[in-house]
C-alpha positions as CSV (number, residue, x, y, z in Angstrom):
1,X,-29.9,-17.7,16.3
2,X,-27.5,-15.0,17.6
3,X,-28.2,-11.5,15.8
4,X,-25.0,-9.0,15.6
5,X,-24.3,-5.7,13.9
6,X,-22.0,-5.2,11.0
7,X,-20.5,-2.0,10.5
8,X,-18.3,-0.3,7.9
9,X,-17.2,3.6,7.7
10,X,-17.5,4.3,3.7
11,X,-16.9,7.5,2.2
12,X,-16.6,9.0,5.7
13,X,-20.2,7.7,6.7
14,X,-21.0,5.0,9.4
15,X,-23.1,2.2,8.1
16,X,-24.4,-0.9,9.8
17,X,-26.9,-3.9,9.5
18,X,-28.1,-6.1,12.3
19,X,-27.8,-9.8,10.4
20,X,-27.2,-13.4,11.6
21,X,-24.3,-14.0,13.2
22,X,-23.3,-17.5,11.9
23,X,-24.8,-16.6,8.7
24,X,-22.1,-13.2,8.6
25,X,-19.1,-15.2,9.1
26,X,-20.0,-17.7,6.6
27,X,-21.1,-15.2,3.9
28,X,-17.8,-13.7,4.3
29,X,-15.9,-16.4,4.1
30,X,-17.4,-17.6,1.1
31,X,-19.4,-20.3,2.6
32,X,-22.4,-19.5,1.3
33,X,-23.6,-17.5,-1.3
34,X,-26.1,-15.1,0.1
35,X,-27.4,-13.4,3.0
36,X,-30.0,-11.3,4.2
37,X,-30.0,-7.7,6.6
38,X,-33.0,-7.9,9.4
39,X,-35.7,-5.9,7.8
40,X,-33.6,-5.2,5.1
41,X,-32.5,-2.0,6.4
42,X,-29.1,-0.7,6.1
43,X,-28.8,2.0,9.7
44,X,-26.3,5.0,10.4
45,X,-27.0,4.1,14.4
46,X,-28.9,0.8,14.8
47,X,-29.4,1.3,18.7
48,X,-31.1,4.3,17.8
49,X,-32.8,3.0,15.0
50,X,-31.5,6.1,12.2
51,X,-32.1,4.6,8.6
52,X,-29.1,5.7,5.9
53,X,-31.1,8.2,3.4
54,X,-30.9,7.2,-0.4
55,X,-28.4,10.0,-1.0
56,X,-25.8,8.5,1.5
57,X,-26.0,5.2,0.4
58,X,-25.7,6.4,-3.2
59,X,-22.6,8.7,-2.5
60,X,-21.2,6.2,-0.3
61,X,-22.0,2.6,-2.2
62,X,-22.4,3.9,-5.6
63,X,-25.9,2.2,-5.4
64,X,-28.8,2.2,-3.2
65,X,-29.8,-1.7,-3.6
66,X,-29.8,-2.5,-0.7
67,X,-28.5,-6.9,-1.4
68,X,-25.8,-4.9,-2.7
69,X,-24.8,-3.0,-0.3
70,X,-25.5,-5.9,2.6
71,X,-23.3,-7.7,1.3
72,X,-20.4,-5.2,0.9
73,X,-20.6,-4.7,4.1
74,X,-20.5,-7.9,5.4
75,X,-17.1,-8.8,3.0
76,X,-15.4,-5.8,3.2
77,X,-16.6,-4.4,6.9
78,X,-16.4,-5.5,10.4
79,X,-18.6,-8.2,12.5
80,X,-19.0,-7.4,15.9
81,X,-18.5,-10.9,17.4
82,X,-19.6,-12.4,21.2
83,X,-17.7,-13.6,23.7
84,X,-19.9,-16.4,23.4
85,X,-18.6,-17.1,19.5
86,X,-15.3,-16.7,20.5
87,X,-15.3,-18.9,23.4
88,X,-17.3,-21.5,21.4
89,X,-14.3,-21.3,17.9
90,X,-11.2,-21.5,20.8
91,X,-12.9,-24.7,22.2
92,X,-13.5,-26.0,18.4
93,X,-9.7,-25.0,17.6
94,X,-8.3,-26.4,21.5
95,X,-10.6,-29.8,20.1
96,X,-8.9,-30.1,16.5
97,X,-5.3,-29.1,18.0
98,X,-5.6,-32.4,21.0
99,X,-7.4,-34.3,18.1
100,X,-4.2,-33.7,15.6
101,X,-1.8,-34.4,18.6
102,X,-3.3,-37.7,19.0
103,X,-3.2,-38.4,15.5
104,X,-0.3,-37.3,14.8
105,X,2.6,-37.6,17.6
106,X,3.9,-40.1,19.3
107,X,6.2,-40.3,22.7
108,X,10.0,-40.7,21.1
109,X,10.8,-42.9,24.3
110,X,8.8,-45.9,23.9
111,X,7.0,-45.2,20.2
112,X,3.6,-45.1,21.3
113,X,1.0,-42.7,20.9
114,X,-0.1,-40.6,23.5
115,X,-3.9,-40.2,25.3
116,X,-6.2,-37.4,24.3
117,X,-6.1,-36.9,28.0
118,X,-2.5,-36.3,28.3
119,X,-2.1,-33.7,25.9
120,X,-5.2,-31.9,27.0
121,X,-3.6,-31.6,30.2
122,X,-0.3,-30.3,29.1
123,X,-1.9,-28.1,27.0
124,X,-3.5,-26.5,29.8
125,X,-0.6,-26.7,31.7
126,X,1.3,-24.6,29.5
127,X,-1.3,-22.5,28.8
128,X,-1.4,-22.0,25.7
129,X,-2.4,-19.3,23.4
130,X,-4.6,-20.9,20.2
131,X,-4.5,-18.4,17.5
132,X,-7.1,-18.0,14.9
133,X,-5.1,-19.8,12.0
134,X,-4.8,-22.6,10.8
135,X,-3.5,-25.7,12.5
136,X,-0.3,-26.5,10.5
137,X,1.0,-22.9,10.6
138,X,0.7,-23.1,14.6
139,X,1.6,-26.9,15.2
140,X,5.1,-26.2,15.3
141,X,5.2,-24.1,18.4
142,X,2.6,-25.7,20.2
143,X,5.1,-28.8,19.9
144,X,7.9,-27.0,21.1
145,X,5.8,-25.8,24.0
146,X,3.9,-28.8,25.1
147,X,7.8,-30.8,24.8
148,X,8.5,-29.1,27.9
149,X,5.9,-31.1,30.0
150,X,5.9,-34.3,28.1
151,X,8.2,-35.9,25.1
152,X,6.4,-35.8,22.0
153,X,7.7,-36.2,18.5
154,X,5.2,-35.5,15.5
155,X,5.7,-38.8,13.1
156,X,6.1,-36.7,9.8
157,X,7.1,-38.6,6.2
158,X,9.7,-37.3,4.2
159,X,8.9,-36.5,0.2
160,X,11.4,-35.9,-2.4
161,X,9.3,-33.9,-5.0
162,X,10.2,-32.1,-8.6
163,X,7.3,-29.4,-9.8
164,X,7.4,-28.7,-13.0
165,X,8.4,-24.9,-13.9
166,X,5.2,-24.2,-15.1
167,X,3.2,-25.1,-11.6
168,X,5.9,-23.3,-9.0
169,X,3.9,-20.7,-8.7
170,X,0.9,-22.2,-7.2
171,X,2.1,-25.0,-5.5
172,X,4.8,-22.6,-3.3
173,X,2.4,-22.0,-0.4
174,X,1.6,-25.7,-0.1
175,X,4.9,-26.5,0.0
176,X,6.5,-23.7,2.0
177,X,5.3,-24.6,5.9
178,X,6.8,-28.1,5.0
179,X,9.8,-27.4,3.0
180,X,13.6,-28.8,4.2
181,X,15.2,-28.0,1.4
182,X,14.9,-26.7,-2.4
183,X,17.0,-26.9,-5.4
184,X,16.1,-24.7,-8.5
185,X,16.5,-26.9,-11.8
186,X,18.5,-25.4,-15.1
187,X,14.9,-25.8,-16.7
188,X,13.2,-23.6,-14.0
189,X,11.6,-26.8,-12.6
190,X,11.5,-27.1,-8.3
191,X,13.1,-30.0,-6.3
192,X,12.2,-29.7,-2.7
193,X,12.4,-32.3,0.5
194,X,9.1,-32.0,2.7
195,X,8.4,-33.4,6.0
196,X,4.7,-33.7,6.3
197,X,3.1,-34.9,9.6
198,X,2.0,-38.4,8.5
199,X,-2.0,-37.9,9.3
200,X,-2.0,-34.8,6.8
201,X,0.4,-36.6,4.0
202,X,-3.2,-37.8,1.7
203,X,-4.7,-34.2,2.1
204,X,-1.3,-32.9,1.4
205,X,-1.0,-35.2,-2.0
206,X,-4.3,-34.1,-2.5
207,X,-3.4,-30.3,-3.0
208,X,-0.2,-31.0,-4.8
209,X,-1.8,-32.9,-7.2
210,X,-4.8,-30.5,-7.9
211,X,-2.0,-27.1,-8.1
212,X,-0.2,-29.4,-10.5
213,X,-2.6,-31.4,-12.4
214,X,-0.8,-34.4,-10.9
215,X,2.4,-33.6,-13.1
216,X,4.4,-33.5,-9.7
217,X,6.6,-36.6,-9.2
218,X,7.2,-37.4,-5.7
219,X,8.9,-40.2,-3.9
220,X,8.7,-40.9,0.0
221,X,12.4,-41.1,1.4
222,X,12.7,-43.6,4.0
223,X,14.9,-42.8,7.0
């Protein structure tokens, strides 16, 4: 168990909570649903151990519960991560990016996959900077990078799909990092060409048909 401080400046006041690291990050990312301060007190200076009077936290939280206030400071502040941590979530993204790769791309010469071994290694060689976002909204460049030490081609399948007018909305940022083309429809339904990488295409179907109720019609296009 790794403790950390949260902070916050509210109303002009600096606030802060020592809590459970992994237990922060997953309260504020909605993970779970609760989460407790250590002794349950809310600090100006933790290091120096000053408690926040009533008054502040009233003036400054509207409240002086202190669950309450815990948790606002934990969703709407600042954790104070390790190097640890971070070392730990670039290893677990470097993992999921070689993982993918494998999964994913193939060597356009001869058709066949390529060892995780090999793309580790040209990964390192081009040193490559992992950024804290998702994998499909990186992929991209790391592909364009790592093609400079070995050929690699992601296998992708190509979907024709209409969305019905009344679903655009939603289904736009699903759509977007994928999207060829797009013709708007007279009736304010979307037509757009995709090109998914093959190993995503079911959880990609899966979100498409949830945003839509499964009114979206898609067909694959062979090529």
């Amino acid at each position: 168990m790794t403790q950390t401080i949260a902070r916050i400046k509210q109303a002009g006041k600096h606030f802060e909570i020592i809590v459970d690291l992994d237990e922060a990050l997953k309260f504020k990312k909605g993970e779970i649903s609760s989460i407790e301060a250590e002794g349950d007190k809310i600090f100006t200076d933790s290091k120096k151990g000053e408690v926040a009077s009533g008054s502040d936290l009233k003036e400054s939280f509207g409240t002086e519960d202190t669950q309450t206030i815990v948790e606002k400071i934990i969703k709407n502040g600042e954790i104070l991560v390790t190097q640890e941590h971070r070392d730990e979530e670039k290893e677990k993204k470097f993992k999921q990016i070689v993982d993918f790769l494998v999964s994913n791309s193939v060597d356009p010469q001869t058709g066949n996959p390529h060892t995780a071994e090999r793309i580790k290694s040209a990964l390192k060689q081009i040193h490559i900077n992992i950024k804290n976002i998702s994998i499909e909204n990186q992929i991209k460049d790391i592909v364009e990078e790592i093609s400079k030490i070995i050929p690699i081609k992601i296998e992708t399948k190509k979907v024709k799909i209409t969305i019905p007018a009344i679903h655009t909305g939603k289904v736009y940022g699903i759509i977007n990092q994928y999207k060829e083309e797009e013709n708007w429809l007279d009736d304010g339904s979307l037509q757009v060409i995709v090109n998914v990488p093959a190993g995503m295409i079911m959880d990609f179907y899966d979100k498409l048909n949830s945003a839509t109720h499964g009114s979206a019609l898609t067909e694959e296009i062979k090529e």
